[in-house]
N, C-alpha and C positions, 0 to 999 in steps of 0.2 A: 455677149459674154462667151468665151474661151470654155470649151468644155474641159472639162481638171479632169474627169474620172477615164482611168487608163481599165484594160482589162487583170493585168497582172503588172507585177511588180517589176521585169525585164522590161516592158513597152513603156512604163513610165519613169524608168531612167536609161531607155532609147536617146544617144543623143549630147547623155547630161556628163554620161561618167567618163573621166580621163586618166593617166596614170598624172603621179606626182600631186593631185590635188588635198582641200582640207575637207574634211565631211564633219560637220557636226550630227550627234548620233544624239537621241534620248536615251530615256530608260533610266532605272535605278537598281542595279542589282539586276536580277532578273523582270524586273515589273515595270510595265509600258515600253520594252523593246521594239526597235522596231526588226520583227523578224522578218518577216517577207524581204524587205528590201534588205537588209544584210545577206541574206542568201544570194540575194541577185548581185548586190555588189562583188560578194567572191566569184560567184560563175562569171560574170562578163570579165574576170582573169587582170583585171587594172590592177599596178601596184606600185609602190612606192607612196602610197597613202599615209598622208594624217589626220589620226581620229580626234576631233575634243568629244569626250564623253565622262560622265560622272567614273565611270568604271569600265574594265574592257570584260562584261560579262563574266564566265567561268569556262573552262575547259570545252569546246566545242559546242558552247552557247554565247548568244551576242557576238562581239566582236572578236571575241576567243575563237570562231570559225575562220574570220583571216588571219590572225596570229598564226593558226597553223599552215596555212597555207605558203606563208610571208609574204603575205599584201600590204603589209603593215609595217613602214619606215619608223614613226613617230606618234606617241600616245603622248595626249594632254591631258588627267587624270586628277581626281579627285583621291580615289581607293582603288586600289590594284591588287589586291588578296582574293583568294582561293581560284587561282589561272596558273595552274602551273608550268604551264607553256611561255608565257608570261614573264614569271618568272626566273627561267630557263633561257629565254632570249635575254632578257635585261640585262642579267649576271655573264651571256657570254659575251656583250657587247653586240650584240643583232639588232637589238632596238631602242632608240632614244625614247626618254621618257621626262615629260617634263608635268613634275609635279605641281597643284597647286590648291590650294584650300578651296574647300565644298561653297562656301560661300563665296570667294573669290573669285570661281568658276563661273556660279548661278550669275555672278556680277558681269564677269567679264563677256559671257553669252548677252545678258541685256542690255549692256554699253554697246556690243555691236548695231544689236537687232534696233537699239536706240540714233547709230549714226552717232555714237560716241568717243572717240579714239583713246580716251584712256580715264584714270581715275585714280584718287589716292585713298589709302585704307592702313588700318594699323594694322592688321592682317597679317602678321609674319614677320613683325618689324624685330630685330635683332635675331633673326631666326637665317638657317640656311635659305628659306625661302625668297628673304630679301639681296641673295648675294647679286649686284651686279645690276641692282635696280636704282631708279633715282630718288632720293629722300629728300622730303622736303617737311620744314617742319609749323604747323599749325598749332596755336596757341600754346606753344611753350611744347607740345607733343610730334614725335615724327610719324612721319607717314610715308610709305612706299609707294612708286608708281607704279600700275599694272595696266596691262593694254586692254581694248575691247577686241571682242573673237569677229572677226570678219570671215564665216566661211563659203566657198565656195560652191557648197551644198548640204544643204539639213536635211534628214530623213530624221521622222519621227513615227510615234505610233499617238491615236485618237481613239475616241469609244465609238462616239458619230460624229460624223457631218453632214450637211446638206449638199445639194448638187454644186454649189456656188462654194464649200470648201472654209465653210463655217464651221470650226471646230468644240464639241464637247468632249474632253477629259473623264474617267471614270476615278476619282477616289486619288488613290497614291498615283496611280499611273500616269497624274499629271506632271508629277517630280521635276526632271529637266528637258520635256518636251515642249514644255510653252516657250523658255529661253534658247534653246535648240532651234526650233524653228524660225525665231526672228533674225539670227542677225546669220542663214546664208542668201544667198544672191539667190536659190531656186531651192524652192521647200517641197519636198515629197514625202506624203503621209499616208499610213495604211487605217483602216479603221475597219471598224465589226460592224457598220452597218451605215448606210447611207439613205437620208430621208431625205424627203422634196422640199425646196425651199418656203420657208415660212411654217414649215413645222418644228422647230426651236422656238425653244423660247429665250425672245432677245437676251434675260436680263440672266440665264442662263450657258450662254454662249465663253467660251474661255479663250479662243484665239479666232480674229474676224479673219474671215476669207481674204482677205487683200493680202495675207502673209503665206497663204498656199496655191502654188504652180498646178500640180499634180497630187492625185491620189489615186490608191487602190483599196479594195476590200479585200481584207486576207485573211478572215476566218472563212472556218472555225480556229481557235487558238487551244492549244493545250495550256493546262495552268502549271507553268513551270515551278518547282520550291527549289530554292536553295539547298538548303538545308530542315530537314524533315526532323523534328523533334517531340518527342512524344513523352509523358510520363511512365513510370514503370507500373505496372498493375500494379494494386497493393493485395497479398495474397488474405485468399477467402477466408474467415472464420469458421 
């Protein structure tokens, strides 16, 4: 067996990264990012990139670090709010951006990772989403065609895995990292900790190892918020 665990995040996309290519990215919001390797992907200076990601982070977090950069050709996107850089390219014509529904996404990610080249869904149908798509209709109802994502490389983030690249997810953080990582051709994943084979438990386990190339461990993590919302004191009696 192929050892998968790199020392950092630079040596284990040694190799991998090109300009022009598609990266599929996890995470949701700020939660389950994969941060290590987004760094690394802007320092090795590639550009002309397209991301599929649920969202492209916020303002110099996630993928909002090559936004500023302009590594960043093309975004395939679910939600694209609070990036204001983001939205600053979009508006002056810097960056294509191809919208598509949350679950159309999650869809189109597991139709890859499945070896599936496309699929129909009512998803958008008479919506601008359908413009320029093929419609076909099923039981008296239309349905839109949509492709499966094939990318060139998936980085994602994991809680654990084992040496063999056996993955556990923590909670939310599993969001769009399990469909992320199946359908690129080379999966590179960071995780908080890494245990010896046969200390998972099988029934446990949320992506088998056959779907990850490489990994690194990149905590400690800071816990990013969003947005911090608090109640107002209610004053004392």
């Amino acid at each position: 067996m192929a050892k998968k665990l790199f020392p950092d995040a630079k040596s284990a996309l040694e190799g991998v990264l090109k300009n022009d290519m598609l990266i599929a990215s996890g995470g949701f919001g700020l939660c389950g990012l994969p941060e290590r390797l987004l760094d690394a992907v802007r320092d090795s200076g590639v550009t002309g990139l397209t991301f599929v990601s649920n969202n492209a982070g916020i303002d110099n977090e996630g993928i909002g670090k090559l936004l500023r950069t302009k590594q960043v050709k093309k975004m395939i996107s679910s939600y694209v709010g609070e990036n204001k850089e983001f939205e600053r390219q979009y508006l002056a014509g810097e960056l294509e951006v191809e919208f598509c529904p949350q679950g159309t996404l999650a869809e189109r990610m597991r139709a890859g990772g499945a070896g599936i080249p496309g699929f129909y869904t009512k998803t958008g149908v008479g919506t601008l989403v359908a413009e320029n798509k093929e419609v076909k209709v099923f039981g008296g109802e239309e349905y839109i065609l949509e492709h499966g994502i094939f990318a060139d490389l998936s980085i994602i983030k994991a809680w654990k895995a084992d040496e063999s690249g056996n993955l556990v997810f923590r909670k939310t953080a599993r969001n769009f990292n399990l469909p992320a990582a199946t359908c690129g051709k080379i999966c590179v994943v960071e995780v908080e900790e890494v245990v010896p084979i046969g200390s998972l438990d099988p029934d446990s386990i949320h992506l088998p190892g056959v779907y990850v190339q490489r990994m690194i461990v990149g905590a400690p993590y800071d816990k990013k918020i969003e947005f911090r919302t608090v109640r107002e004191r209610e004053p004392s009696l």
